[in-house]
C-alpha positions as CSV (number, residue, x, y, z in Angstrom):
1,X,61.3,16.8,253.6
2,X,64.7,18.7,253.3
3,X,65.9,16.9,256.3
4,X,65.1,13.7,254.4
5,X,66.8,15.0,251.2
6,X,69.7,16.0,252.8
7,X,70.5,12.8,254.6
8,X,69.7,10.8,251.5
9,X,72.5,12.8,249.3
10,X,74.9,12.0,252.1
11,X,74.0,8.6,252.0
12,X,74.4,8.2,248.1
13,X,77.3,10.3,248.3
14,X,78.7,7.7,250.7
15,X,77.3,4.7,248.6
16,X,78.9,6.1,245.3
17,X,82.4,6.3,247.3
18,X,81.8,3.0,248.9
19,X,80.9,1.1,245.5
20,X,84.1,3.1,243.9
21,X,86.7,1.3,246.0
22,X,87.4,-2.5,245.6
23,X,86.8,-3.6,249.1
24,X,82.7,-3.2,248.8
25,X,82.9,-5.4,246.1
26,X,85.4,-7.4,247.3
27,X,83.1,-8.2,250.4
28,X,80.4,-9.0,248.1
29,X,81.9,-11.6,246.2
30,X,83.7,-13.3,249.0
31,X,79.9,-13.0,250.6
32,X,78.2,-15.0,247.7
33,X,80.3,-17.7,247.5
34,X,80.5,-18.1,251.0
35,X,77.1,-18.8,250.8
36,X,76.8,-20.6,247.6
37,X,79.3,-22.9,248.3
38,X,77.4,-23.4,252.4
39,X,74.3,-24.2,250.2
40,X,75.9,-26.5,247.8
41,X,77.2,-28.0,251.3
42,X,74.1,-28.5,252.9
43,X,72.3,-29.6,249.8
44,X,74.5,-32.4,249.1
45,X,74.6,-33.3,253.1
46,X,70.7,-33.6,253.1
47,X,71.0,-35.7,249.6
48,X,72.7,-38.0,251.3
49,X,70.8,-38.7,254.0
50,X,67.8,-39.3,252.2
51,X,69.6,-41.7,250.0
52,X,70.4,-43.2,253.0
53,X,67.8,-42.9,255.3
54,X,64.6,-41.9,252.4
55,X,62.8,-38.9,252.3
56,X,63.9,-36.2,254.2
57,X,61.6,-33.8,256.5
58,X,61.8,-29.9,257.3
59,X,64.2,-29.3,254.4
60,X,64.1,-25.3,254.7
61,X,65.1,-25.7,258.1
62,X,67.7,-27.8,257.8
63,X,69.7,-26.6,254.7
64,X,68.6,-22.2,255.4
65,X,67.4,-22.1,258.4
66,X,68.6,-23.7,261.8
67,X,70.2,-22.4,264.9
68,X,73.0,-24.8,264.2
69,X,74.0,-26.4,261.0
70,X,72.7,-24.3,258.3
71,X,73.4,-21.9,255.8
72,X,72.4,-18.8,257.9
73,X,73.9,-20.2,261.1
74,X,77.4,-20.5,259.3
75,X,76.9,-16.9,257.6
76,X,75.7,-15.1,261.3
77,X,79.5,-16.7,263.0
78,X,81.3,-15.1,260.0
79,X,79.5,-11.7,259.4
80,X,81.6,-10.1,262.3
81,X,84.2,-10.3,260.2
82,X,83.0,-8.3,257.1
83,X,81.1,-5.3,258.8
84,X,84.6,-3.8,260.4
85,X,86.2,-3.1,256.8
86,X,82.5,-1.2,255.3
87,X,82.6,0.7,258.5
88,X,86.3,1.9,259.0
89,X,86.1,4.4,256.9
90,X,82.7,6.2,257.5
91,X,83.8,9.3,259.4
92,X,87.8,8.3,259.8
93,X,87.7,8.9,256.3
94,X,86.2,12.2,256.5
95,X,89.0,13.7,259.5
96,X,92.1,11.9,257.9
97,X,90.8,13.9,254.3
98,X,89.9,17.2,256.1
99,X,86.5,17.0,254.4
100,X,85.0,17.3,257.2
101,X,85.5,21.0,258.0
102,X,83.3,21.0,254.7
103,X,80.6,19.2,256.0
104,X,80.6,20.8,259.3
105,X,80.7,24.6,257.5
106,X,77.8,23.2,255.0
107,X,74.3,23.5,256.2
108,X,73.7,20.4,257.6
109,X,73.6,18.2,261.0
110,X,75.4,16.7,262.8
111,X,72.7,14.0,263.2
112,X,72.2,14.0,259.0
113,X,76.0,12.9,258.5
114,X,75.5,10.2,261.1
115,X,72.0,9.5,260.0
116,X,73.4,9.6,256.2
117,X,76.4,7.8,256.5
118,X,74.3,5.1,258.2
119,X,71.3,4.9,255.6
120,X,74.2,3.7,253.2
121,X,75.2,1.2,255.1
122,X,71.4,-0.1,255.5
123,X,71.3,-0.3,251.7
124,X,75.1,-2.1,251.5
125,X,73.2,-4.9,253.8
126,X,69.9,-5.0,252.2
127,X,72.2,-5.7,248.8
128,X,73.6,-8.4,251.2
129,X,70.4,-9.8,252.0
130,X,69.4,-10.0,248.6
131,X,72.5,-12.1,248.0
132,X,71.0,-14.4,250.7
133,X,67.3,-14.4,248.7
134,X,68.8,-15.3,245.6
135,X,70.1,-18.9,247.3
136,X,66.9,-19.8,249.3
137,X,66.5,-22.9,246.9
138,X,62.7,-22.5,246.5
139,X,63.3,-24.2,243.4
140,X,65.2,-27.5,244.6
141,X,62.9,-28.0,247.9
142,X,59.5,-29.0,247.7
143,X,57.1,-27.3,249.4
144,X,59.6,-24.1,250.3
145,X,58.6,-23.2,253.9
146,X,58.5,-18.9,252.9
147,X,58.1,-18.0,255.8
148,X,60.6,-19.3,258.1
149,X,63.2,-18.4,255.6
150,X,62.2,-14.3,255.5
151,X,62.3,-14.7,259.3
152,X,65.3,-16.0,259.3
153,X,66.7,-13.4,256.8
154,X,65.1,-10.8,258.8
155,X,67.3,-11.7,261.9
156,X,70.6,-11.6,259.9
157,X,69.2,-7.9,258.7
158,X,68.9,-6.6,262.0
159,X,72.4,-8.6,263.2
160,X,74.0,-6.6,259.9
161,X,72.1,-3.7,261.2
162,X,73.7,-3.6,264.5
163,X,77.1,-3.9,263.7
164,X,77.0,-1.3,261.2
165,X,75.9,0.7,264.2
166,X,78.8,0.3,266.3
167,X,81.5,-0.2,263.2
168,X,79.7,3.7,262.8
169,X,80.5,4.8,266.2
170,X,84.0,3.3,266.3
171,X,84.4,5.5,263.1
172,X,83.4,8.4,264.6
173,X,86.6,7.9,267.3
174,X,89.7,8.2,265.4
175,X,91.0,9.6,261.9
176,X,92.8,6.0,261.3
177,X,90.8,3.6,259.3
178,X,92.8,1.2,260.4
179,X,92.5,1.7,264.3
180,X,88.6,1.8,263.4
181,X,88.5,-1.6,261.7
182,X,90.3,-3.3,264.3
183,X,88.3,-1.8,267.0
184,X,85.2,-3.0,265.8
185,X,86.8,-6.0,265.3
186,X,87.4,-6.5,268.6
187,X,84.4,-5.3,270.3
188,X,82.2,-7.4,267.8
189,X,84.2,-10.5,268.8
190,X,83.7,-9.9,272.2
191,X,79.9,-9.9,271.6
192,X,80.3,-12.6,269.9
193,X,82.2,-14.4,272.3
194,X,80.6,-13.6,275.5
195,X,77.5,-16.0,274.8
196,X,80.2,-18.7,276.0
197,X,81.3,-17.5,278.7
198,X,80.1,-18.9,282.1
199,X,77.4,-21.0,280.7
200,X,77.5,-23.2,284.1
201,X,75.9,-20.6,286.0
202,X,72.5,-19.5,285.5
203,X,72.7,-15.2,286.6
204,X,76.1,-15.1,284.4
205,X,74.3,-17.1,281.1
206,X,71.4,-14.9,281.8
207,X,73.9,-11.9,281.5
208,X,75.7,-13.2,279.0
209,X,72.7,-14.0,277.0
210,X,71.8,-10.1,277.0
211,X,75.1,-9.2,276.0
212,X,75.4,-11.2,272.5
213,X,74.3,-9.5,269.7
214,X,74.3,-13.1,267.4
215,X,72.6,-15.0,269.8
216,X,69.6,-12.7,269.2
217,X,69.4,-13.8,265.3
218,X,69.3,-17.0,266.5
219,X,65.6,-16.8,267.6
220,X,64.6,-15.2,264.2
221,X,66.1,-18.9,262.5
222,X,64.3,-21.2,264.4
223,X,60.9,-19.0,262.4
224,X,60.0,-17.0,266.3
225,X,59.7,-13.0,265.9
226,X,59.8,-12.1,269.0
227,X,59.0,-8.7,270.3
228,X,61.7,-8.5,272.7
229,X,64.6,-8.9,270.6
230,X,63.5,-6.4,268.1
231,X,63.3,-4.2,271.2
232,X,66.8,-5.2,271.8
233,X,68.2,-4.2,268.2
234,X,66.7,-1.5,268.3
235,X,67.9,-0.4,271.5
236,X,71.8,-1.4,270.1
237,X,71.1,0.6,267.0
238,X,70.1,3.4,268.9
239,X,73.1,3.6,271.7
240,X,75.4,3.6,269.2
C-alpha cells in the first residue's frame, strides 16, 4: 500500500506540473478540434452520399471507426506527433533542475519515479480518450454500434500507451528536453514508417508488420480484440 501511495504522489506531483505549463493544454486543444473538425468531415461526407446514393449502412464504421477513412484512422497517423512534447520532459526535466538528487536521496525507488512519472502520463491519455468519447455521435447515428467504437478507442489507448513508454525512456537519456522530444520523434516515425517498407516481399511485410506499433490499433478499429496484440503492447510497454 505505501508503494502504491508513493508512486501515486509522484504521479500527481507530475500531473500538477504537467497541467501548470501551456503545452498540456495546448495539446489538448489542438487534440479536440482535430477531431471535431475529422467528425464534422466525415459526417458531412457520409450526408452526401446518402443524398446521393439513399440510406447509408455501417455508419459507426465508416465516420469512427475504419482502418482507413475515419476519424480514429486520421487521429492514430497524427498521434506520433503529440506524445514526444508530454514526454520530453519526464526525467530530462528532473537532471537539467537537479531535482533529482532529491528524489534519489528521498526514500523512494527507482522503479516508483518511473512507475510514477508514467501513471501520469496514463491519466494525460485517458483525458485524451475521453476527448475521443465525447465525439462518438451516438446522438446523430441511428442505431450507434457501442461496441466497435470502445474497441476502437481501446486500440488508440494502448497506441497512446506505448509511446508514452518509449517518449519515458528517451527521457530517461539526456538532461535536454529538447534532444528527448526529437528523439522520440524520430524513433516513433520510424515505427510508423516501417509498415511501408518492403511490402512486395512476404518475410520482410511479416517483419515489418511486427515492428509497427500503429498498425496494431488498426485491428482494434475494424471491432477484433485480439489476444496477440495486447500481448504485443504489453510487451512494448514493458521493454521500455
Amino acid at each position: 500500500n505505501n508503494i502504491m501511495k508513493t508512486t501515486w504522489k509522484i504521479a500527481q506531483a507530475e500531473l500538477k506540473s504537467l497541467f501548470s505549463s501551456p503545452i498540456a493544454w495546448l495539446i489538448l486543444i489542438i487534440f479536440t478540434f482535430q477531431a471535431g473538425l475529422g467528425m464534422s468531415d466525415k459526417l458531412s461526407d457520409e450526408i452526401r452520399h446518402i443524398a446521393l446514393y439513399g440510406r447509408g449502412y455501417n455508419l459507426t464504421g465508416a465516420i469512427l471507426a475504419r482502418e482507413v477513412g475515419s476519424v480514429f484512422s486520421d487521429m492514430l497517423e497524427n498521434l506520433y506527433l503529440y506524445i514526444p512534447l508530454l514526454t520530453m520532459g519526464l526525467m530530462s526535466k528532473e537532471y537539467s533542475s537537479g531535482s533529482i538528487k532529491l528524489l534519489y536521496s528521498s526514500p523512494i525507488t527507482n522503479a516508483q519515479i518511473i512507475f510514477g512519472k508514467y501513471a501520469s502520463m496514463l491519466v494525460y491519455s485517458a483525458v485524451l480518450m475521453l476527448v475521443l468519447f465525447l465525439f462518438f455521435g451516438a446522438g446523430v447515428i441511428e442505431n450507434f454500434d457501442y461496441p466497435r467504437a470502445f474497441t476502437a478507442l481501446l486500440g488508440i489507448f494502448f497506441l497512446t500507451c506505448a509511446y508514452a513508454a518509449i517518449g519515458l525512456f528517451m527521457s530517461t537519456l539526456t538532461a535536454y528536453q529538447v534532444v528527448a522530444a526529437v528523439g522520440t520523434l524520430t524513433a516513433l516515425a520510424l515505427l510508423n514508417y516501417v509498415q511501408n517498407v518492403g511490402q512486395n516481399y512476404d518475410f520482410v511485410r511479416d517483419i515489418t508488420y511486427w515492428l509497427s506499433l500503429a498498425g496494431r490499433s488498426k485491428q482494434f478499429l475494424e471491432g477484433m480484440i485480439c489476444s496477440e496484440d495486447i500481448l504485443y503492447f504489453f510487451i512494448v510497454i514493458g521493454l521500455f
